[in-house]
Structure formats: C-alpha cells, structure tokens
C-alpha positions in Angstrom: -150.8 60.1 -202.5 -148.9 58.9 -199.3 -150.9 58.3 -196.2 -149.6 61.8 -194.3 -150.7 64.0 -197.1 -154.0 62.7 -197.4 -154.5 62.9 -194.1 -153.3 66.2 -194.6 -155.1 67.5 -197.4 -158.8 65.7 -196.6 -160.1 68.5 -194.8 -159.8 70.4 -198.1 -163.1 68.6 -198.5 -165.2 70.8 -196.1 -167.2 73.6 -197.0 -168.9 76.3 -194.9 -171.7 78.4 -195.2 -171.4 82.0 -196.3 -174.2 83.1 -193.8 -173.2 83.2 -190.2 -174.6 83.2 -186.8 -174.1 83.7 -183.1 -172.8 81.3 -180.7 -171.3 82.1 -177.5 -169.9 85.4 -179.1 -168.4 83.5 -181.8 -170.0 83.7 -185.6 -170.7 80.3 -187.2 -172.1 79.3 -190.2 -175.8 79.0 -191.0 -175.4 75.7 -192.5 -173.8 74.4 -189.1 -176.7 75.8 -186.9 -179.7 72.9 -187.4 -176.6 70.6 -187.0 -175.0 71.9 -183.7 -178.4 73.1 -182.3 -181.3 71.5 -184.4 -184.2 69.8 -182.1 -181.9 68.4 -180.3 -178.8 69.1 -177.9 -177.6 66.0 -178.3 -173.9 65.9 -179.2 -171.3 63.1 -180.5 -168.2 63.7 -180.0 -164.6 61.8 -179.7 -161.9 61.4 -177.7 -158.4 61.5 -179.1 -155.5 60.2 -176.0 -156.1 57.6 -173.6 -153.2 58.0 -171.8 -153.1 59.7 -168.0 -155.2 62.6 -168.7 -158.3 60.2 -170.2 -159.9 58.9 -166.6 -160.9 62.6 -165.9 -163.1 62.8 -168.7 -165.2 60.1 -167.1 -167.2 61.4 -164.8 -168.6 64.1 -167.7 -168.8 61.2 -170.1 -171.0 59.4 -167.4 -173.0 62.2 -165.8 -174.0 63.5 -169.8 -174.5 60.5 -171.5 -178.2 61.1 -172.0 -177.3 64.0 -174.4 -173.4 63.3 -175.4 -172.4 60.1 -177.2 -168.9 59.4 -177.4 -168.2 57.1 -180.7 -164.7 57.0 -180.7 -161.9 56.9 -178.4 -158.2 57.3 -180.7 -154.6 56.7 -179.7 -151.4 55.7 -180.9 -150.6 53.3 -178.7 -153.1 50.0 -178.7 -152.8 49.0 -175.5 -153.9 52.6 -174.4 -157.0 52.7 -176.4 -157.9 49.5 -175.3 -157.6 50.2 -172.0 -159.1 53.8 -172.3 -162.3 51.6 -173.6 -162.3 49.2 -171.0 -161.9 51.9 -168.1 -165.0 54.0 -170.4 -167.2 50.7 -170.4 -167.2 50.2 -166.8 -168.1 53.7 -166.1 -169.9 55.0 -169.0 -171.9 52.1 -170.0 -171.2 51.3 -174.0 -167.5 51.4 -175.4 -166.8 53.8 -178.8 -165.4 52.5 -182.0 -161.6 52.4 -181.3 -158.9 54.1 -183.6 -155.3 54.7 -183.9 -155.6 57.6 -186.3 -158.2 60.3 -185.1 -158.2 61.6 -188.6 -161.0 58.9 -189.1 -163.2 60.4 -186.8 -162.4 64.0 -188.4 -163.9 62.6 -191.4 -167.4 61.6 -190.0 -169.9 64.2 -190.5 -171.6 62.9 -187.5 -169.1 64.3 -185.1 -169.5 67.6 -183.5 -166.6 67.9 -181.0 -162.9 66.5 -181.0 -161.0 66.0 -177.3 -157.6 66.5 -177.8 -155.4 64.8 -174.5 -152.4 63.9 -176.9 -148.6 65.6 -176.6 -148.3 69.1 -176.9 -146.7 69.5 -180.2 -150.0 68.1 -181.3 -152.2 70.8 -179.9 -152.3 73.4 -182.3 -152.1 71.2 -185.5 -154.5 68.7 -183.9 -157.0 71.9 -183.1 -156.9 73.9 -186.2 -157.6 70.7 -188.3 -160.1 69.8 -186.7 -161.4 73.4 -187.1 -160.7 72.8 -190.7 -163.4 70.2 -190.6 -166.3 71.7 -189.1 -165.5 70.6 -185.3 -165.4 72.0 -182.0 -162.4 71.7 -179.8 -161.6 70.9 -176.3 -157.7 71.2 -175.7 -155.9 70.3 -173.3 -153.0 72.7 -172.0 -151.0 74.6 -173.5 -153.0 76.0 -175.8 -149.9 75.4 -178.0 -146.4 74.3 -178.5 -144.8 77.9 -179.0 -146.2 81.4 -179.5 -146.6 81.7 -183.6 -149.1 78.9 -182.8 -151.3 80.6 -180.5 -151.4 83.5 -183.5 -151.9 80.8 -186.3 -154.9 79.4 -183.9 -156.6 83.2 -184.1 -156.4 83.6 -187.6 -158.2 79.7 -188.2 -160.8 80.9 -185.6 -161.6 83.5 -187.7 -161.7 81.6 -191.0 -163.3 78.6 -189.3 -165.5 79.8 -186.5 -165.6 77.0 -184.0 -166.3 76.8 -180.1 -162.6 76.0 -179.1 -162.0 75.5 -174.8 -158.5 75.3 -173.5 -158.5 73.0 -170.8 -157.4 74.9 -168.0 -160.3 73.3 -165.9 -159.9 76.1 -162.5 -161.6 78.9 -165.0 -164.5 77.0 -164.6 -164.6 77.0 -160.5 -166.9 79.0 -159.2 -164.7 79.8 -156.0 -162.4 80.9 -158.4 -164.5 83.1 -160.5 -166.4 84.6 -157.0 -162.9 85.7 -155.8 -161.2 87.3 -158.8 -164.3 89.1 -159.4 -164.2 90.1 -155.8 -160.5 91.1 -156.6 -161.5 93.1 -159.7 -164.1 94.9 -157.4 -161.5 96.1 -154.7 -161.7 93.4 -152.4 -158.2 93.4 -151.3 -157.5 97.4 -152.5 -155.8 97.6 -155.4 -153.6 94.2 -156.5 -150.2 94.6 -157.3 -148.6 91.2 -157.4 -149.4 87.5 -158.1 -146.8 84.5 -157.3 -148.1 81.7 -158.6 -146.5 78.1 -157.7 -146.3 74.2 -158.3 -143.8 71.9 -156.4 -143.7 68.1 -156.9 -141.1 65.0 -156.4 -140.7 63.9 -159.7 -137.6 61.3 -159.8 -134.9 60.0 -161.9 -135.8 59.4 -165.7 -134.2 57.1 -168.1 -131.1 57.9 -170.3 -133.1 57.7 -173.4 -131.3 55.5 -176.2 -132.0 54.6 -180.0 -134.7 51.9 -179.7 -137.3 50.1 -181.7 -140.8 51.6 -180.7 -142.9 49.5 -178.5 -145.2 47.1 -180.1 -148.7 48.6 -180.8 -147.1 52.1 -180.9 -147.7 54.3 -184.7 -144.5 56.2 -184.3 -144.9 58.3 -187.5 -148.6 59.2 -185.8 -147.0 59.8 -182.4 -144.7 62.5 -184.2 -146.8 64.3 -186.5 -145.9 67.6 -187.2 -142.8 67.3 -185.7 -139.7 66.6 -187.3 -139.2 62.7 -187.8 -136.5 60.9 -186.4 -135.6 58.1 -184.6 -137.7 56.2 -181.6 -135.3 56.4 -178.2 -136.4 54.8 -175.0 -138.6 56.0 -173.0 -140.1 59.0 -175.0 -143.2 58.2 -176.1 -144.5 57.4 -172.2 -145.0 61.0 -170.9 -141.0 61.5 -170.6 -141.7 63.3 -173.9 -141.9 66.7 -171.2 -138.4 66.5 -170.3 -136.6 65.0 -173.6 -136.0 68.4 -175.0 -138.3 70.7 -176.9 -139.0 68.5 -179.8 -142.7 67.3 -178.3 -142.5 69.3 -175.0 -142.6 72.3 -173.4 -140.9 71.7 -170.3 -143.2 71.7 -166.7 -143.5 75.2 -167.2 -145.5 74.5 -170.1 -147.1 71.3 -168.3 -148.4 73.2 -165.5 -147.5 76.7 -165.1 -150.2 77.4 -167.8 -152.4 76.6 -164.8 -151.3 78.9 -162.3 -150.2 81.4 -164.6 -153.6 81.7 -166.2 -155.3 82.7 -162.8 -152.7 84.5 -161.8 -153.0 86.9 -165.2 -156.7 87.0 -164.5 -156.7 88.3 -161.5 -154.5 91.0 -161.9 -156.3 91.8 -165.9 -153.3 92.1 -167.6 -152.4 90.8 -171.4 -148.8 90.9 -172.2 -145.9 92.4 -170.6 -143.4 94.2 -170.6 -140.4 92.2 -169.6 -139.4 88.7 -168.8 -136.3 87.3 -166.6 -135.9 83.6 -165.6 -133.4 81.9 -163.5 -133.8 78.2 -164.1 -131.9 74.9 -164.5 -131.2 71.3 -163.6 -130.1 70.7 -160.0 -131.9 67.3 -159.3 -130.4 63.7 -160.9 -127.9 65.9 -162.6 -127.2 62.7 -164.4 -130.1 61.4 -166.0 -131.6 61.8 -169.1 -133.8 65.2 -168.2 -132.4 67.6 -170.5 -134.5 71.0 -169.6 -134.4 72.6 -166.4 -136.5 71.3 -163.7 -136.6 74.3 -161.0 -137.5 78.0 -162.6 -138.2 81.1 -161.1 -139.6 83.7 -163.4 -140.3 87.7 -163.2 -143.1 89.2 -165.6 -143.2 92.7 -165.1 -146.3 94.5 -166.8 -147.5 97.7 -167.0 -148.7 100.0 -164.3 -146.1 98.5 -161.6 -147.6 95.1 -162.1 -146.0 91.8 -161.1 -146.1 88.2 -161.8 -144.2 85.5 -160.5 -143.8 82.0 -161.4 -142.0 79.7 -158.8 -141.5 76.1 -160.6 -139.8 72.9 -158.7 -140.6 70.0 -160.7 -138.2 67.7 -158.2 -137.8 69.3 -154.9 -141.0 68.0 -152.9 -141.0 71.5 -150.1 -143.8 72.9 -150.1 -142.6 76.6 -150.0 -146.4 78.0 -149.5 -148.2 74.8 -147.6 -149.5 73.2 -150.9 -148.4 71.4 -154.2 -150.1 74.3 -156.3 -152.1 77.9 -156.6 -151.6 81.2 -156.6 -151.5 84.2 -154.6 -152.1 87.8 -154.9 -151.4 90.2 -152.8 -153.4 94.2 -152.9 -152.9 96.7 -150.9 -155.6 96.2 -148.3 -155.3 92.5 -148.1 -154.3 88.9 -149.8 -156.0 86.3 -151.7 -154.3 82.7 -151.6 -156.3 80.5 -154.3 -156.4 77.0 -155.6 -158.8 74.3 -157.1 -159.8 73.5 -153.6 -161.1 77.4 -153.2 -159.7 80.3 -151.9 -158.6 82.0 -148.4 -159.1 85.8 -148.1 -156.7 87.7 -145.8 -156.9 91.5 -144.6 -154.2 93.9 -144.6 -152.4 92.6 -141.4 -152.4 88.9 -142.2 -156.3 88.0 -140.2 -158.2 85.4 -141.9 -161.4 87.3 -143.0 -163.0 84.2 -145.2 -162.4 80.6 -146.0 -164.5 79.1 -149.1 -163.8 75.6 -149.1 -164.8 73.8 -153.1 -167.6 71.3 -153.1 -165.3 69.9 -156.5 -162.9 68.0 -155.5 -159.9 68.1 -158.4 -156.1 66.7 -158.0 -153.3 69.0 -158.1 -150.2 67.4 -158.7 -151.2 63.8 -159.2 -150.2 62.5 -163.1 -153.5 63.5 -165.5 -156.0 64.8 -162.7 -159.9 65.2 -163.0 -162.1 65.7 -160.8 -165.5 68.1 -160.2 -163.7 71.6 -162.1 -162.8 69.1 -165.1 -166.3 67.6 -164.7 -167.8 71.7 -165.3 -165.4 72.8 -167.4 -165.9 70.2 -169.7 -170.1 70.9 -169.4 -169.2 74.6 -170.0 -167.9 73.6 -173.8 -171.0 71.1 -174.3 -173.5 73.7 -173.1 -171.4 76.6 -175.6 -172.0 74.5 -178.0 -175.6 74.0 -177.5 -175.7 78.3 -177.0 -176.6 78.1 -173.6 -173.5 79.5 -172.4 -170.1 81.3 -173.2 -166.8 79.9 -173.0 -165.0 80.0 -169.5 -161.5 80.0 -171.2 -162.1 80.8 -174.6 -158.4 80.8 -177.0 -158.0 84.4 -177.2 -157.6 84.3 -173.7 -155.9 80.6 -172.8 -153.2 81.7 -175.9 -152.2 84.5 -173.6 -151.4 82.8 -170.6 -149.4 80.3 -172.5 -147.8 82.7 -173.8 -146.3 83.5 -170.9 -144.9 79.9 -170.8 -143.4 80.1 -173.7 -141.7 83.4 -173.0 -140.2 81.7 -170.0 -138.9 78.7 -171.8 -137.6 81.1 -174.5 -135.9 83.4 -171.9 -134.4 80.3 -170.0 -132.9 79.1 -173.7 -131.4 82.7 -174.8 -130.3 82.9 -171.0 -131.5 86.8 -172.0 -133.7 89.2 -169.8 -136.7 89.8 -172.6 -137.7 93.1 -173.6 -141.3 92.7 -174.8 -143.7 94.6 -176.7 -146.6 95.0 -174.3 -149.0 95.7 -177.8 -148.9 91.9 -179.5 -146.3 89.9 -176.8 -143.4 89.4 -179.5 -139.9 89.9 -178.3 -137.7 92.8 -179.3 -134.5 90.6 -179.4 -134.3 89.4 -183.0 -132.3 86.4 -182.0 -135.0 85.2 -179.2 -137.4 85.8 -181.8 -136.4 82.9 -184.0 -138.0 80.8 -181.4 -141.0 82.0 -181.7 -141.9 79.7 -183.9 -141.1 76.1 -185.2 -140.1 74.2 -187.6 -142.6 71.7 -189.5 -142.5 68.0 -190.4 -143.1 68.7 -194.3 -146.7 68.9 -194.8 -148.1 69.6 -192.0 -147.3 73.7 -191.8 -150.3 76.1 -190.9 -152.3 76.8 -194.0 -153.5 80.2 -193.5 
C-alpha cells in the first residue's frame, strides 16, 4: 500500500456510536460525549498551515491555554512549521510536536479539533477527513474549492456529525451581529440592496516556470487532491491564488467570501436567481496572473433583491473610503459595515449612529487576525464544549461561497447564469460541468 492510499484509507478505522446526542444543534454520538465534554473542557487540538494566516491564531492560542492544548502544528514546508513553532513559543509558552503530514495528528485519539489554514483545494478534502476521524473543524475560507464540494461537505456532516466553523471571523462581531439584527427588525425600512467591496494594491507576480520545489517543501503533500503535475516557480508561496484554478479560487474566492457572507446575511437570502460578471485582467497585463484581477458582479434574488460584489485586487482607490465592507441600503436609511463596526445613516444621508469595534482585526493586510478572529475562534471551542452554537456554521458559510464560485464560474463561461433559486445549481448544462472537479486518484469524496 503506497503512502497516499493509506493516508487515504486510515480513517476507515474510526467507528461511531449508534446513539446520538445534542451539541450546538448538531447530533453527535454518545460514545464522543464523555470525550468532547467529560469533566473537563479541556481541549487538544492541532494546527495544520503555518504560513500567513497562522500568527492570528495566537492570541486564542494564548488567551485559552489553560483549557486548549495545541500538540501539533503541521505544514509542508519545514521552514514554515518551524517558524510557526518559534513565533507559538514566544507567545504561547510551550511549542507542539511538529509535522509535515497532518494525517499524523488525524490519527491520535487524543485530538479533538483540526485547524485547517492550508490552500483552498485542501479545504473540503482536509475537512471531511478529518470528519471522517471523529474531529471538529475550523476552516478557513472558502468553505470549499467549487460548489459540489460545499454539497459533499452536507452529506459528511450528516454521516459524521461534527462541530465544523468556517472562518469567516466578522460573523462573530458583535457590531455586526447588533446591526443586521437591527436590519432584520426594520431599522433602515425594508433593505433592498447590498454592494459589498474589497480594493487592494497587489503588484506584479512572477512568470511561473518548470522548477525543482524548494528544499523542505512535500510537493506531492502540497498537491493532494489535486491533479499532480509539475512544481513551477513561485506557486507554492501564496501565488497559488492567481496561477489558475488548479489550487485557487481567484480573490473572489480569497475575500469576497467575506463580504459576500454579510452582505447575504443581511438581506436573508439563500440562492439566487441570476448571476452576471464583468471581470478581467487590466493590471501587469504581462505577468504571470492568469485569472482576472478586477470583477464586478450582479446577484439578483428573489423579491427585487440585489447583491453586488465590486472586486479590485490591483487598483489601490478606495471607491467607498476603505479597503473592505459592505453596505446596504433600505428604504428608510443605510447601513455601511465592516470589522471595525458599523455607521447607520437615515433616509437623507444624516449620520444617526456610529459603533466603533473594541476588536481590532486587519482588512486587507496578508493573513489578518486580530480580536473577531480571537472570538470567532472561542465561539468553535465553546460549541464544542456545548456552551454555545456556531456563529457560521457550514450550512450557512457553503452558501455564501457559493456565491464565489458562481462568479468565477460565470467569469469562465463569459455567460449571464440562470439559477435555480431551490438548490443554487445552474440551468446551463455547459456551466454546470464546473461545478465540480476533477480528483487526484484516490482522494474523491466517499459518500
């Protein structure tokens, strides 16, 4: 047996329960409870990435290490898991078995809870194995790396009840969740449009060439389930977002998921009805960026509803006085909110409140972190423990990526999409065949 297929195949090894309980509105097995609960809430968990996204699990590391143990920290890259440990050590205190393979830590029975910070074509495969094995997840965004996956991810919750929080940290601020709920209860009449936003000055890339991978780097691991091929410089360090859809899913699916999310939220809609996208390359026309790096996108839902996604990845003007947010305009007023808080405006355009966030949280700096990731993160540890309910539980964190994904699909076809407003599938048969992708062999969805 090679080493992929029994890293594959060694969750086959876990068994659950037949009885079930509840846990923040999820059912789980009785043979879990003593171990996720028990007379203790202490938790052990492990952390797989140490790349840009790491740092701004630190503070929650820190602040919860009385009750959270962290005993391993996994990447494919040495010299990022060694200096993920050193940067834990100084702030945490004690420094976690290192690994390369995370598989290893799938394997201990010790282990409640998996961080996943790794390349999005990891995130679904990375989640529902982990599921497999008896462990709650913490994702990072997107949820997934195309729609079929978000689906996949449902039916594995329901075969493997775990607690699984997408990292979409704003969900978690409460200035956030004060104003939609102010929306939702008529604060600014009734809402008919969100536009949500993200600007940023990214620069030139390298014209990636064959290569050999950098020393200390697993290449196979770094791929997974994607299709293997060759290493080309610079992929594996974060250009991976822009050198095609292989790995990535474009900054729409880096960042829009964000925005997107509160944007959906606020206006309580699921799926809709219709997508159109203008988008393209128009910065460093040259280089080796090979998606589009400005897109402006339309959802239309039901009941005259609107969303709006305005995405410059390159072009630094900051069309609505910040890097990121999202606003949303009723008929009696508008709402302009961010991760900082949120500024409430009446009818004619008068300032009636501004709530200024105690959590400070970076916007368009490279990984982030901050006081929302710093709660968000407490809201899956205190889940776990049944003391609270998810703040962006799968069900709903697949839906906003979906809307990603139907963005990046409609940009591809260069089609408007007709959707069905019941399940979010695409009427076009032809933009349907990217709904889904195709696997390294092996590693395909197993139920």
């Amino acid at each position: 047996m090679n080493e992929k297929t029994s890293r594959r195949d060694f969750v086959k090894k876990t068994a659950l329960g037949a009885a079930a309980f509840s846990l923040g509105g999820m059912a789980f097995p009785a043979a879990s409870y003593k171990r996720i609960i028990g007379a203790s809430d202490r938790l052990t968990i492990a952390l797989v990435g140490a790349g840009r996204r790491f740092p701004g699990y630190l503070e929650a590391m820190a602040k919860n290490k009385d009750n959270v143990t962290v005993a391993y920290i996994a990447d494919v890259m040495k010299s990022r898991r060694e200096n993920g440990a050193k940067k834990f050590t100084e702030q945490v205190g004690y420094t976690p078995k290192l690994l390369n393979d995370f598989f290893k830590a799938l394997d201990d029975k010790h282990v409640d809870a998996m961080f996943f910070a790794i390349p999005d074509h990891w995130h679904a495969p990375a989640t529902w194995t982990a599921m497999e094995a008896g462990k709650h997840v913490y994702v990072e965004k997107p949820l997934t790396h195309n729609p079929r996956e978000s689906e996949v991810l449902l039916d594995y919750l329901k075969k493997f009840p775990r607690v699984v929080q997408m990292g979409n940290q704003q969900r978690s601020s409460p200035e956030s969740k004060q104003i939609i709920k102010e929306i939702h209860d008529g604060v600014i009449g009734k809402p008919y449009l969100a536009v949500a936003f993200y600007t940023n000055a990214r620069g030139r890339v390298k014209n990636p060439v064959p290569a050999d991978p950098p020393a200390g780097l697993d290449w196979d691991l770094f791929q997974g389930p994607a299709p293997h091929g060759q290493y080309v410089d610079n992929v594996f360090d974060y250009n991976w977002h822009w050198y095609g859809w292989k790995f990535g899913t474009a900054e729409t699916g880096n960042n829009a998921t964000h925005e997107l999310d509160i944007a959906r939220w606020a206006l309580q809609v699921d799926y809709p009805l219709e997508v159109e996208v203008v988008a393209g390359k128009y910065h460093f026309v040259d280089d080796g960026w090979t998606m589009y790096d400005t897109m402006d996108a339309t959802f239309r839902f039901g009941d005259g509803l609107t969303i709006k996604w305005d995405g410059k990845s390159r072009n630094g003007y900051a069309t609505y006085g910040s890097g990121r947010g999202t606003i949303i305009y009723g008929s009696e007023g508008t709402v302009y909110v961010d991760r900082g808080g949120y500024r409430l405006y009446d009818r004619k355009g008068k300032l009636v409140r501004d709530s200024r966030s105690s959590f400070q949280e970076a916007g368009t700096a490279l990984g982030g972190g901050g006081g929302l990731t710093t709660l968000h993160i407490e809201n899956f540890f205190d889940t776990i423990r049944g003391k609270a309910t998810l703040d962006s539980p799968i069900d709903e964190g697949g839906k906003s990526t979906l809307l990603c994904h139907l963005a990046n699909i409609a940009y591809r076809t260069g089609k408007r999409l007709k959707i069905d407003p019941s399940n979010g599938h695409i009427k076009e048969k032809e933009a349907m065949k990217l709904w889904g992708r195709t696997y390294e062999p092996g590693w395909e969805p197993r139920v």
